[in-house]
DRENTISE-745327 format. One record per residue: residue in one letter; y, z negated, x negated of N, C-alpha, C in turn. Coordinates in Angstrom, 2 decimals. Atoms other than C-alpha are relative to their C-alpha. Example, Ala and Ser with C-alpha at 12.3 -4.5 7.8 and 13.67 -1.06 7.14 Angstrom:
2
koldren_nnorth_nup_neast_canorth_caup_caeast_cnorth_cup_ceast
A_-1.19_0.00_-0.89_-4.50_-7.80_-12.30_1.20_0.00_-0.90
S_-1.19_0.06_0.82_-1.06_-7.14_-13.67_1.09_-0.73_0.77
% end
This chain:
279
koldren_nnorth_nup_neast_canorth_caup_caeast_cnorth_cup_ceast
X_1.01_0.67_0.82_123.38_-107.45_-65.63_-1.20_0.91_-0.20
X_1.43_-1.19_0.54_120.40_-105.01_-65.20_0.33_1.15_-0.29
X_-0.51_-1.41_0.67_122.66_-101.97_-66.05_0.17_-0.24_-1.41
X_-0.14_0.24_1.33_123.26_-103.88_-69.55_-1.60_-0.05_-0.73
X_1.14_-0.17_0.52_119.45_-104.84_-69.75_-0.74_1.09_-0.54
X_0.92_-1.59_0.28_117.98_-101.29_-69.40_1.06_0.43_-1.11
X_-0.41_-0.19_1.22_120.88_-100.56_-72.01_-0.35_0.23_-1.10
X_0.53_0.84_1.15_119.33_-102.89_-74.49_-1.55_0.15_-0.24
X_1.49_-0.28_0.21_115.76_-101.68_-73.64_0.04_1.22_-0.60
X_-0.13_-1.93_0.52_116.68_-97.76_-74.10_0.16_-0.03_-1.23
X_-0.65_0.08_1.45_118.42_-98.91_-77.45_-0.89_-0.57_-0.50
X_1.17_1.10_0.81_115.57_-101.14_-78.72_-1.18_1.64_0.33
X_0.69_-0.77_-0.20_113.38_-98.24_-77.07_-0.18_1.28_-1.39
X_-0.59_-1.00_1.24_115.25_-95.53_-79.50_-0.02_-0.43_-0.96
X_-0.26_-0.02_1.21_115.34_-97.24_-82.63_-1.55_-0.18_-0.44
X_2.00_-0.10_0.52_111.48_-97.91_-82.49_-0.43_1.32_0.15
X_1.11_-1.31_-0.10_110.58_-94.47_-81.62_0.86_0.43_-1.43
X_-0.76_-0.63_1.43_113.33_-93.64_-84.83_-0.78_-0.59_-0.67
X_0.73_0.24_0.87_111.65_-95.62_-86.96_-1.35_0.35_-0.08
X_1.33_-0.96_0.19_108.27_-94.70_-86.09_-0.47_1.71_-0.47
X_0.37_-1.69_0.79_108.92_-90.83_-86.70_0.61_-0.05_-1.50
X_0.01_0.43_1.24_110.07_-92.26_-90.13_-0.87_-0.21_-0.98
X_1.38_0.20_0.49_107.06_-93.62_-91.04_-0.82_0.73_-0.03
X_1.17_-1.30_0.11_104.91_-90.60_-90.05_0.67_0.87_-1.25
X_-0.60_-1.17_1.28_107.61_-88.68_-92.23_-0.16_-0.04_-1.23
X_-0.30_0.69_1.06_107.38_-90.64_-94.76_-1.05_0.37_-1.31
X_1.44_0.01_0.58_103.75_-90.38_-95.36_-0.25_0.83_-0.94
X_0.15_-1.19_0.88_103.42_-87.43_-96.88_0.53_-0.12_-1.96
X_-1.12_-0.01_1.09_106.49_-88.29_-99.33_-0.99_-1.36_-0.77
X_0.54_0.93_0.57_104.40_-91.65_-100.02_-1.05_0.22_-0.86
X_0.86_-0.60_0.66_101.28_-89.57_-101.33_0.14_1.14_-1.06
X_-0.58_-1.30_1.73_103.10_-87.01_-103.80_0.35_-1.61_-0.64
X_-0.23_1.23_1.40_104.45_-90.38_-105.55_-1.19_-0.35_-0.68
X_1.29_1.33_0.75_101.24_-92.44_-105.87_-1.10_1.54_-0.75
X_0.83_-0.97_0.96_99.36_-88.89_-107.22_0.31_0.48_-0.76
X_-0.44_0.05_1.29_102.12_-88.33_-109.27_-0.05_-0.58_-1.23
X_0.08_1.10_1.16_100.97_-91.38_-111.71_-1.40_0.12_0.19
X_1.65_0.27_-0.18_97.16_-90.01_-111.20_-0.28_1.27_-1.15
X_0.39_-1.09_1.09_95.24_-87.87_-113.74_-0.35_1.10_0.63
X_0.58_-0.96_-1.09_94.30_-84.53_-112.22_-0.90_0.27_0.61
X_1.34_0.39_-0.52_90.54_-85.44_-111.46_0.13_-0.75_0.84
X_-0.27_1.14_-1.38_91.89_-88.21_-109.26_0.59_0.40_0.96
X_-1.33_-0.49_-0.64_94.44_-86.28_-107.42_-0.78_0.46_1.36
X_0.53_-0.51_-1.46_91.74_-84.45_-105.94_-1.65_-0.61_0.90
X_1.44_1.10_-0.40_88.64_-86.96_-106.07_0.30_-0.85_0.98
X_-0.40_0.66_-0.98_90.96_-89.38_-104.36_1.29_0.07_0.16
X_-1.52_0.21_-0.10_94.30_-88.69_-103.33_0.53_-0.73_1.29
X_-0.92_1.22_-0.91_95.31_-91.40_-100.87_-0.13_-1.17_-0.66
X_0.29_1.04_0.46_93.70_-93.85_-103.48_1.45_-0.44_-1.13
X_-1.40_0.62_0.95_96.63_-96.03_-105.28_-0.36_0.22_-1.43
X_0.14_0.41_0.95_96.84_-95.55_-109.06_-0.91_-1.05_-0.59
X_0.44_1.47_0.41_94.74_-98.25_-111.25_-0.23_0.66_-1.32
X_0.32_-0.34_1.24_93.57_-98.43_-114.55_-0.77_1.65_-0.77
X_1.09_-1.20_0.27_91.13_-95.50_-114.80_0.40_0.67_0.16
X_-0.43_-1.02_-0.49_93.38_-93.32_-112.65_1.59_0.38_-0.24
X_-1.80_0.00_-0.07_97.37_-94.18_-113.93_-0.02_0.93_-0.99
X_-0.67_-0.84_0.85_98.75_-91.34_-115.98_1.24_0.41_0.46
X_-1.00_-0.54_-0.45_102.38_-90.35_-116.70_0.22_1.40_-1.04
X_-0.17_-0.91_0.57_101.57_-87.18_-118.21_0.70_1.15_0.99
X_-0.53_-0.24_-0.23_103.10_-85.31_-115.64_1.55_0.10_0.03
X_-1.16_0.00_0.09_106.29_-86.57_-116.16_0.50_0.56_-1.35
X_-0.12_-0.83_1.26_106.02_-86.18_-119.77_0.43_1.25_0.24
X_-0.46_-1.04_0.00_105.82_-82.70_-118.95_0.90_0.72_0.34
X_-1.21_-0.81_-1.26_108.40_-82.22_-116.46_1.68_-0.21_-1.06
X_-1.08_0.50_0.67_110.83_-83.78_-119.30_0.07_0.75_-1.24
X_0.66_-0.64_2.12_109.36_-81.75_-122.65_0.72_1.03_0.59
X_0.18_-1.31_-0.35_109.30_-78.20_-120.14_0.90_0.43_0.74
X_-0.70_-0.40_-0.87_112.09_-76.66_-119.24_1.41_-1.08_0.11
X_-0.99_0.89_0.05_115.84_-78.55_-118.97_0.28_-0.72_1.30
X_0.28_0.65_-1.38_114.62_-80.76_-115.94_1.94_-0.56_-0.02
X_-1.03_0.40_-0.51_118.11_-82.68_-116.13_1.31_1.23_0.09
X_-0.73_-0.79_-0.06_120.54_-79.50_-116.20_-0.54_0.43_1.61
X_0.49_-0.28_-0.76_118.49_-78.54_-113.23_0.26_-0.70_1.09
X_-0.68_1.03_-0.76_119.24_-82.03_-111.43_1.48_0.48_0.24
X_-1.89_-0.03_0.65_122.94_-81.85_-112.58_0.26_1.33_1.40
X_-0.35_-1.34_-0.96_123.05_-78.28_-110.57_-0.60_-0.67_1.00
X_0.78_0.77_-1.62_120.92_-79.75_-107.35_1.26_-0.81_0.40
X_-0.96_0.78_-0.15_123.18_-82.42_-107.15_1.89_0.49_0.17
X_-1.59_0.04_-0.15_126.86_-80.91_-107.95_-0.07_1.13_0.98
X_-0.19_-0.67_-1.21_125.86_-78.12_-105.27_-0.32_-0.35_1.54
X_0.18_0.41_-0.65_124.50_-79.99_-103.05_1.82_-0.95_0.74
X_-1.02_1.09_-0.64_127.67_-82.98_-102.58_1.34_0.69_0.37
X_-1.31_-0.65_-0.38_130.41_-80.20_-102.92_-0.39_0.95_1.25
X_0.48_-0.57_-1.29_128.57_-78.21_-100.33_0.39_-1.13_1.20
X_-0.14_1.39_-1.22_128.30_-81.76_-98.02_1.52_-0.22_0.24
X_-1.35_-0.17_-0.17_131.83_-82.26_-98.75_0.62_1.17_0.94
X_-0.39_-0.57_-0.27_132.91_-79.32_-97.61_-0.41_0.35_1.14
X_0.49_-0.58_-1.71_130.95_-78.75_-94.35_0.51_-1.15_0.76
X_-0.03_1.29_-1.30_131.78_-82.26_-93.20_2.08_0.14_0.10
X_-2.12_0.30_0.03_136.35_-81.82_-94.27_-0.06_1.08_1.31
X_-0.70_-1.00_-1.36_135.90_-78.21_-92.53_-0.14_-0.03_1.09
X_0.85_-0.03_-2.20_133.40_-78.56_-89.24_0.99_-1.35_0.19
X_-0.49_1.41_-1.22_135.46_-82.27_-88.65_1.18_1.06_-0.09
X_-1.71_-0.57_-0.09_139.00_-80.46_-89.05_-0.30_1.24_1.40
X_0.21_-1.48_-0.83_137.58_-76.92_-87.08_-0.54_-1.16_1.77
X_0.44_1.03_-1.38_135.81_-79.66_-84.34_1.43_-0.73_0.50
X_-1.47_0.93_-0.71_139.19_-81.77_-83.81_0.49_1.22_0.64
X_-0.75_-0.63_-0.76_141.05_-78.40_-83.14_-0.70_0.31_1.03
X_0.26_-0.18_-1.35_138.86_-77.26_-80.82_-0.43_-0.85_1.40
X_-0.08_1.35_-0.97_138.15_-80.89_-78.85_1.49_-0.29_0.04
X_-1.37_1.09_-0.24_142.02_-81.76_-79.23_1.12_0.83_0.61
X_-0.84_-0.81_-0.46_143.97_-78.54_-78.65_-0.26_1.38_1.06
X_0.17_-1.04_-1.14_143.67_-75.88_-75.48_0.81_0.92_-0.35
X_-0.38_-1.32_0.36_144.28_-72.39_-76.27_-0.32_1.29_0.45
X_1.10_-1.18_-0.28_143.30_-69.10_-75.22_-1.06_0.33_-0.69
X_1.57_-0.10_0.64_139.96_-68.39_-76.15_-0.64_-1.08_-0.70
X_0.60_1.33_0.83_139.23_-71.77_-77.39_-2.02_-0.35_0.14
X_1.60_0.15_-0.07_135.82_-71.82_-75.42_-1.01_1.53_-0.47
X_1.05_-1.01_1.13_135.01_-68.13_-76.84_-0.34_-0.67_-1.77
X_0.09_0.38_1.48_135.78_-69.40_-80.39_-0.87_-1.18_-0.19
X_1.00_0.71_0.06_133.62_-72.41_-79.99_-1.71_0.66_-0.01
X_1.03_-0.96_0.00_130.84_-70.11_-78.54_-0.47_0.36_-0.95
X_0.00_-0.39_1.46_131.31_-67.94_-81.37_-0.56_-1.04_-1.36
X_0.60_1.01_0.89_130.87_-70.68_-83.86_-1.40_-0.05_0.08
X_1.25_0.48_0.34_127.93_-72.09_-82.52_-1.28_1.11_0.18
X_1.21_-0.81_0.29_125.58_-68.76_-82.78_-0.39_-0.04_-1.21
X_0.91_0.11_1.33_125.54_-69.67_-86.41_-1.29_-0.97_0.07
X_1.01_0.97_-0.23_122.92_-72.15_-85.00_-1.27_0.72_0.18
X_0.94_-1.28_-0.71_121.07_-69.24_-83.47_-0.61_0.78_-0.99
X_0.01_-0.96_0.35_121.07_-67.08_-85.69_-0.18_-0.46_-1.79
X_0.13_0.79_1.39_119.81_-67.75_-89.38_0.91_1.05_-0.68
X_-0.91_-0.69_0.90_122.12_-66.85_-92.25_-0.90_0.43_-1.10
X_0.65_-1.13_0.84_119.17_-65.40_-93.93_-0.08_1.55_-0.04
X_0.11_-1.33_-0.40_119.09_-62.63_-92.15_0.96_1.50_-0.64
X_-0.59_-1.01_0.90_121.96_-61.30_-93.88_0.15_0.03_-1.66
X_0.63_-0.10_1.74_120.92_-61.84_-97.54_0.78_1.39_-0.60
X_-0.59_-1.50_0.61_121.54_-58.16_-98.40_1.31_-0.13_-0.22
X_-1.39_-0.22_-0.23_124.79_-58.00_-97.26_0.51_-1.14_-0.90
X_-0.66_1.43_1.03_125.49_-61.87_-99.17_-0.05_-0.15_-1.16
X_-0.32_-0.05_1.77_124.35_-60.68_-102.57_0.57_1.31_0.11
X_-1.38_-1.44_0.19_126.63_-57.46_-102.22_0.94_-0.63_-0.17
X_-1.40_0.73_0.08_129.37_-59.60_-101.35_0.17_-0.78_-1.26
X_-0.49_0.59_0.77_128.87_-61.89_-103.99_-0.47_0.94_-1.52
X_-0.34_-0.57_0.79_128.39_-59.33_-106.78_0.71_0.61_0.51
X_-1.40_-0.86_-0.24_131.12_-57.17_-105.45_0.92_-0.96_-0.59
X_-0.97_0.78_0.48_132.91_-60.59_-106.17_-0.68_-0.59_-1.29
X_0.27_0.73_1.49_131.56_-61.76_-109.71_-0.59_-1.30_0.34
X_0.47_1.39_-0.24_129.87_-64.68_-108.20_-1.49_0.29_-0.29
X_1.90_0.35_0.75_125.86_-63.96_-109.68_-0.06_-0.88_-0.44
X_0.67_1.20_0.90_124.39_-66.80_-110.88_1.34_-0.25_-0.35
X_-0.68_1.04_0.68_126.97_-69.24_-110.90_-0.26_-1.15_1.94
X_0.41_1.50_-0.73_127.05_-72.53_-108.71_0.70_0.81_1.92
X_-1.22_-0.34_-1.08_130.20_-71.39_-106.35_-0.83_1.01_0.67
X_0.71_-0.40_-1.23_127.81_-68.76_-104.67_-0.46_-0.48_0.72
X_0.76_0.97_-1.03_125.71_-71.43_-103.32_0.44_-0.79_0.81
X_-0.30_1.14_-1.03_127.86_-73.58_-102.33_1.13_0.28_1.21
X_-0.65_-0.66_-1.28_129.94_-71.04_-100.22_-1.44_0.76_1.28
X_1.58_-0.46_-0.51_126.61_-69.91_-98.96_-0.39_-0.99_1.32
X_0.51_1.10_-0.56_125.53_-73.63_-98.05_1.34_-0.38_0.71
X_-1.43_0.56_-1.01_128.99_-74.50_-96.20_-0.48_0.87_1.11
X_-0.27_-0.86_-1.34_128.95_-71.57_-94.18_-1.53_-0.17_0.84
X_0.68_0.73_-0.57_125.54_-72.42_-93.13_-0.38_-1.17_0.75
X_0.16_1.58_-0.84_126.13_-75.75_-92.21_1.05_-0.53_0.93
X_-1.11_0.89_-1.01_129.30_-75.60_-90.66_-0.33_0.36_1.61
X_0.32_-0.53_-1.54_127.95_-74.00_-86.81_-0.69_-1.81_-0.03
X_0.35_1.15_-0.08_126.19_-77.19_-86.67_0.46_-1.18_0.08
X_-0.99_1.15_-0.16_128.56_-79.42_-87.62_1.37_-0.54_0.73
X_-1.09_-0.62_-0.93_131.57_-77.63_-85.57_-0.97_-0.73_1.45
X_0.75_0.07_-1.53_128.88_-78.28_-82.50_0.06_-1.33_0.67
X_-0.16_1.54_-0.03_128.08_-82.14_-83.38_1.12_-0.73_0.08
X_-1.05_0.84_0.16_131.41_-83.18_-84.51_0.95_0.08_1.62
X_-0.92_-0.22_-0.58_133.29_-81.70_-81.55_-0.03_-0.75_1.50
X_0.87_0.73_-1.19_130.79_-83.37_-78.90_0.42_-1.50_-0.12
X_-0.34_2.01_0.29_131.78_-87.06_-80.77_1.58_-0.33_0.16
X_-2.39_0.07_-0.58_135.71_-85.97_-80.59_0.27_0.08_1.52
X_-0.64_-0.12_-1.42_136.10_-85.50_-77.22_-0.31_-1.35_0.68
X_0.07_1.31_-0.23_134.93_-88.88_-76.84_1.25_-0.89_-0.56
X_-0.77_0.44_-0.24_137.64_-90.24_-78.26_1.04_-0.29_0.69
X_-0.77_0.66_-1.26_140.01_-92.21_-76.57_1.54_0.75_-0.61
X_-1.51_-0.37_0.20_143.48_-90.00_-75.90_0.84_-0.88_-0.11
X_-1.52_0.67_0.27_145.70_-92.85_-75.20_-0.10_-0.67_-1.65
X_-0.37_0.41_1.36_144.64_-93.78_-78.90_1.01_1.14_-0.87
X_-0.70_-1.31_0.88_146.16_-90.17_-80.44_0.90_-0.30_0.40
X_-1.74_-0.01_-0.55_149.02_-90.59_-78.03_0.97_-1.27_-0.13
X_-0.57_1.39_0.77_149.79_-94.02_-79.32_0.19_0.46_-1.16
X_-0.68_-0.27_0.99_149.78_-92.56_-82.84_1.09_1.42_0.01
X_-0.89_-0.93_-0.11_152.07_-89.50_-81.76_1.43_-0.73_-0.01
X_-1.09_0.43_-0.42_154.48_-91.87_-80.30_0.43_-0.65_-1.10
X_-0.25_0.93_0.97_154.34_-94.19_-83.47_0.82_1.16_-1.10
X_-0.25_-0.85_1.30_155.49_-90.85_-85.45_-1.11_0.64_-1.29
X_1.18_-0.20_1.17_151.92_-90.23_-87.17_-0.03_2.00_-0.03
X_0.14_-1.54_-0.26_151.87_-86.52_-87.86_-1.89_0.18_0.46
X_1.23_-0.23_-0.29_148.39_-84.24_-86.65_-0.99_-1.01_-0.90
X_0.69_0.65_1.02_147.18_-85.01_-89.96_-0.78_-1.52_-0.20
X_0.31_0.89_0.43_147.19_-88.32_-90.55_-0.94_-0.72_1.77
X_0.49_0.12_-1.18_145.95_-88.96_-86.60_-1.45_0.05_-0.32
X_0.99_-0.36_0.20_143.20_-86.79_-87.78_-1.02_-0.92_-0.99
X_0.42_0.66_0.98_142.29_-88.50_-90.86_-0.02_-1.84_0.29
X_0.08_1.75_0.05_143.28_-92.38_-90.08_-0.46_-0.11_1.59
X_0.60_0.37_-1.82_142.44_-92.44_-85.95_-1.54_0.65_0.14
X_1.39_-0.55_-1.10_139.77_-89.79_-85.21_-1.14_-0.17_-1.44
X_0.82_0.21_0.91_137.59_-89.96_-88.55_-1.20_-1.27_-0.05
X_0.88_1.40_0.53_136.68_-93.80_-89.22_-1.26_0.23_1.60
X_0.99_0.25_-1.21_135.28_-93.36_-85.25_-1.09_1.29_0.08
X_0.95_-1.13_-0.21_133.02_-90.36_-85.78_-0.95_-0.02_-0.93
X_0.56_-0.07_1.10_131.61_-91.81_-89.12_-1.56_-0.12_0.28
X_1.57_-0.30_0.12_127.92_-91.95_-87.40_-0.32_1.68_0.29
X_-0.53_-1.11_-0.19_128.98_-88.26_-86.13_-0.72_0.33_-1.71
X_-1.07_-0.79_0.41_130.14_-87.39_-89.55_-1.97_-0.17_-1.35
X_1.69_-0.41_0.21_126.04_-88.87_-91.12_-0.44_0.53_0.40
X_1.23_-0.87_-0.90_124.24_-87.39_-88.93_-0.05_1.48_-0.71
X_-0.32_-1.12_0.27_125.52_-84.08_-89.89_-0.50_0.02_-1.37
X_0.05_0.38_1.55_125.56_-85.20_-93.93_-1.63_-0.15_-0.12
X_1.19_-0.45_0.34_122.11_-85.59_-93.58_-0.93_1.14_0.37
X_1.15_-1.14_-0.39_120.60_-82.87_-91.46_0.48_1.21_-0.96
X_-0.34_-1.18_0.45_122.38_-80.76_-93.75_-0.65_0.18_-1.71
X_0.06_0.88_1.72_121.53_-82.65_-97.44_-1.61_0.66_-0.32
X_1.27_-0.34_0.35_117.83_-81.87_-96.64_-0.08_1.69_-0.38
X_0.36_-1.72_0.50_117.77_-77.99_-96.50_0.41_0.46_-1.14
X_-0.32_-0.74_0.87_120.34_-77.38_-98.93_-0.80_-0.52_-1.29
X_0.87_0.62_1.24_118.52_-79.97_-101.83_-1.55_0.73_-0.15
X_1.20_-0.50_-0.26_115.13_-78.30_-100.73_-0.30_1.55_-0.34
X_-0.40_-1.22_-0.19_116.34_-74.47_-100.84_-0.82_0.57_-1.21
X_0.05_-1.00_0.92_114.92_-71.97_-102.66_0.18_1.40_0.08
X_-0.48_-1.48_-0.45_115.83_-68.63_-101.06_1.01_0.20_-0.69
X_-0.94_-0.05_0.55_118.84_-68.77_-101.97_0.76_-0.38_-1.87
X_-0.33_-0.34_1.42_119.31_-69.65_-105.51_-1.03_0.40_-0.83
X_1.12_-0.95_0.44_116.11_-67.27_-106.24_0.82_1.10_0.06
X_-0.69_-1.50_-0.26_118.39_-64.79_-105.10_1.31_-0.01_-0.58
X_-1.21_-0.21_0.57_121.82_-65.61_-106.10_0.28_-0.64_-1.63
X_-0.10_0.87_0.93_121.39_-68.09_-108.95_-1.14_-0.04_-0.88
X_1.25_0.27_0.44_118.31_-67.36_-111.11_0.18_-0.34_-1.83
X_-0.39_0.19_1.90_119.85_-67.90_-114.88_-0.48_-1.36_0.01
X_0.49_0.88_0.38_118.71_-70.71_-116.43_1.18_-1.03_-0.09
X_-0.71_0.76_-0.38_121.84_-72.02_-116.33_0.60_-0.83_1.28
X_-0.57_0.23_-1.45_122.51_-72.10_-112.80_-1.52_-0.36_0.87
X_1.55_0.23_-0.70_118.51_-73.13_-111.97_0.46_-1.05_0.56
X_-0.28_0.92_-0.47_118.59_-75.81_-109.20_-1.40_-0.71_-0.52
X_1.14_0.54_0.09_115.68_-78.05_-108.82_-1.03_0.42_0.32
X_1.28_-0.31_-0.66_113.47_-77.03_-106.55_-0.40_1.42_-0.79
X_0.37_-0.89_0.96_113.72_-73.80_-108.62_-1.04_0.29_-1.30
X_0.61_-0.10_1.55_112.88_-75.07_-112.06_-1.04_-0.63_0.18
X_1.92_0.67_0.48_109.65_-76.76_-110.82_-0.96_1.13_0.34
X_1.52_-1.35_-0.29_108.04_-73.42_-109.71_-0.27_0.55_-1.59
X_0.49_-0.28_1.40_107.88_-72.73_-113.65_-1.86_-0.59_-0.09
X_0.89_0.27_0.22_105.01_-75.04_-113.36_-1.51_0.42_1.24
X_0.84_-0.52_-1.08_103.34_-73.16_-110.39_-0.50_1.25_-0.73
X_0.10_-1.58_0.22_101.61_-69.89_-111.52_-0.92_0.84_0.89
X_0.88_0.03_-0.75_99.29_-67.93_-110.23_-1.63_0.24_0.23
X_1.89_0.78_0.29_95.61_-68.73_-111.43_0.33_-1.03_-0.25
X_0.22_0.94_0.46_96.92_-72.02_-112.54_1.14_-0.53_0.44
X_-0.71_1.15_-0.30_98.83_-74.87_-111.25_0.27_-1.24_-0.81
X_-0.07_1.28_0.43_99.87_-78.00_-113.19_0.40_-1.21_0.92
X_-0.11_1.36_-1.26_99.61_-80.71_-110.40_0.67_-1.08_-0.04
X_-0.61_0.85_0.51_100.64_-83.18_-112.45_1.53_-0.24_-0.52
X_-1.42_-0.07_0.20_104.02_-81.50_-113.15_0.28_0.23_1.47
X_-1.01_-0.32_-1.59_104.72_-80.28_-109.94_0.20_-1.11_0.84
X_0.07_1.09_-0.58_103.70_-83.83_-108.37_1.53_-0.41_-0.37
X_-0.78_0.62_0.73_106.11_-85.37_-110.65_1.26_0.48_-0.24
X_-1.06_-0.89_-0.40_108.70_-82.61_-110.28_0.68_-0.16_1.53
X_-0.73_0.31_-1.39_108.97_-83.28_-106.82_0.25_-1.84_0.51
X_-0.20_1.67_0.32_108.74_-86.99_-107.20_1.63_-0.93_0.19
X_-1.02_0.15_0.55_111.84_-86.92_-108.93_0.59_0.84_1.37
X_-0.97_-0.57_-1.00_113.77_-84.44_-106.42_-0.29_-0.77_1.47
X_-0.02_0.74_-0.99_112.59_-86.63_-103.50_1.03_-1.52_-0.37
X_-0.85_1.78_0.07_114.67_-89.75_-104.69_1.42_0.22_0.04
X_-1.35_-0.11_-0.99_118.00_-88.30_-103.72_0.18_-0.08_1.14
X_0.18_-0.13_-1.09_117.20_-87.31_-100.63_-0.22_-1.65_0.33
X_0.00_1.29_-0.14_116.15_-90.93_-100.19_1.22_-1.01_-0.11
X_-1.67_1.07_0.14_119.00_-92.66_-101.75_1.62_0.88_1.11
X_-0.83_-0.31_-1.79_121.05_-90.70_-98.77_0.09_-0.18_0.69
X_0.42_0.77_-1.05_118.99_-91.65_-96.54_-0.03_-1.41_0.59
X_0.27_1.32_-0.35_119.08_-94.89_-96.96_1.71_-0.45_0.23
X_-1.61_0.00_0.25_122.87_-95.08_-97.79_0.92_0.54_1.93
X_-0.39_-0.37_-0.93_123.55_-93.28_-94.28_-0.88_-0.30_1.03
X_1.32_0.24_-1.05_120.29_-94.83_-92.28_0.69_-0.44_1.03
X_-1.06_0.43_-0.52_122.63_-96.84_-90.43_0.96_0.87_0.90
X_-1.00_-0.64_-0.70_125.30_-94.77_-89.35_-0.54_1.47_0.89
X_0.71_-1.75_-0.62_122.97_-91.50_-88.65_-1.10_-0.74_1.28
X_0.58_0.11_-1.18_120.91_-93.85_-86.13_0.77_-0.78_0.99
X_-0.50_0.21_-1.19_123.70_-94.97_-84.20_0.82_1.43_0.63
X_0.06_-0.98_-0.37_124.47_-91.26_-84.43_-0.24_0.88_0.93
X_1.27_-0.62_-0.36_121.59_-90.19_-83.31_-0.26_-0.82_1.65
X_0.38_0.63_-0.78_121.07_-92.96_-80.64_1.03_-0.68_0.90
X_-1.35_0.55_-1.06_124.69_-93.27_-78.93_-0.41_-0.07_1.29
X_0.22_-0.82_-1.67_123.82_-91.20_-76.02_-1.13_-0.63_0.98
X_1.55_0.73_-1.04_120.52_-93.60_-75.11_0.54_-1.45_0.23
X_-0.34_1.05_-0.06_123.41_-96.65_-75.04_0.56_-0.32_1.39
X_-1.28_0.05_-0.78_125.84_-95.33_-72.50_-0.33_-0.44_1.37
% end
């Protein structure tokens, strides 16, 4: 009875301190909106003050919609972003099962190995990553980035996922062995559905950097065709002059994915996040 209580306190404990570093996070994101619908005299006369009559303008947006092909810009954010997510969460869960499910020689070097991509930023080799990808015809197009953003995200996700697999329960695999289920489908119908706060957690710590990025498609992706988001709002940055009102409103807009993720995976990424304060 008091090993279940303190349970239920740790877990009530954890989801209030989660939500509270939410709310601090938040803040910030709450004050680019409300100065995004402010004229530029207000922004900086009062910028925590809410919109009202005197102070609502959506000339920022105007601009962000006239200047520049804001939705081609989305369109790219977006289709590199989800095929990136996709792809870090099929490979790190598949690369995490083998190394939580099967014993091999060197299994704990090759894990090792893996996780120094954690260590070790994949900026560092830039040089070497636009050689490779002009050596291979990949300049400015999407597919650089989003081999870029995988391989970045999978040390991370190899690390997380493999920590939530070994929790599963063997006599469940060895019940579907016996039933005739090949690896595969084990993998996919047994160990999956149970790792799905695992499989958020990951989907989001990863959603933020790559949607946010600009190193990288400054460097590999700078055509106008292949501009992401965060890209095409530095048009309105210069450097004697800023348009506040676009950039507000530029980022406005690229914050409401990130959100609709967040909210879509809030759930599953804080029982994720907050297993380990149940057990």
């Amino acid at each position: 009875m008091r090993s279940s209580r303190n349970n239920l306190a740790r877990s009530i404990a954890a989801h209030a301190a989660l939500i509270t570093y939410t709310l601090i996070a938040l803040f910030p994101v709450f004050v680019i909106i409300i100065n995004s619908f402010k004229t530029r005299k207000k922004i900086f006369r009062e910028p925590l003050a809410l919109p009202d009559a005197d102070s609502f303008s959506l000339i920022g947006y105007e601009t962000v919609l006239k200047q520049g092909d804001f939705m081609l810009y989305f369109q790219n954010s977006m289709i590199v972003t989800l095929v990136s997510l996709f792809c870090i969460l099929l490979f790190g869960a598949m690369a995490a099962f083998a190394l939580s499910e099967y014993r091999f020689k060197g299994n704990t070097l090759l894990g090792l190995y893996l996780a120094l991509g954690i260590m070790i930023p994949i900026r560092i080799g830039t040089v070497a990553i636009l050689q490779m990808m002009v050596a291979s015809g990949l300049v400015n197009t999407l597919t650089a980035l989003i081999l870029v953003y995988t391989a970045q995200g999978l040390p991370l996700a190899i690390f997380i996922l493999s920590e939530f697999m070994q929790q599963v329960s063997d006599d469940l695999k060895s019940a579907g062995r016996i039933d005739g289920l090949s690896e595969y489908r084990i993998f996919f119908v047994l160990v999956l559905p149970l790792v799905r706060p695992a499989m958020a957690t990951v989907a989001v710590f990863n959603m933020i950097p790559i949607w946010n990025d600009l190193w990288f498609p400054l460097i590999l992706a700078p055509s106008e065709a292949t501009k992401t988001l965060t890209l095409g709002s530095q048009v309105f940055i210069g450097q004697f002059v800023t348009n506040w009102n676009a950039v507000l409103s530029a980022l406005s807009l690229a914050i409401l994915p990130a959100l609709v993720i967040y909210v879509l995976f809030s759930r599953q990424m804080i029982r994720g996040i907050t297993s380990g304060a149940v057990k």
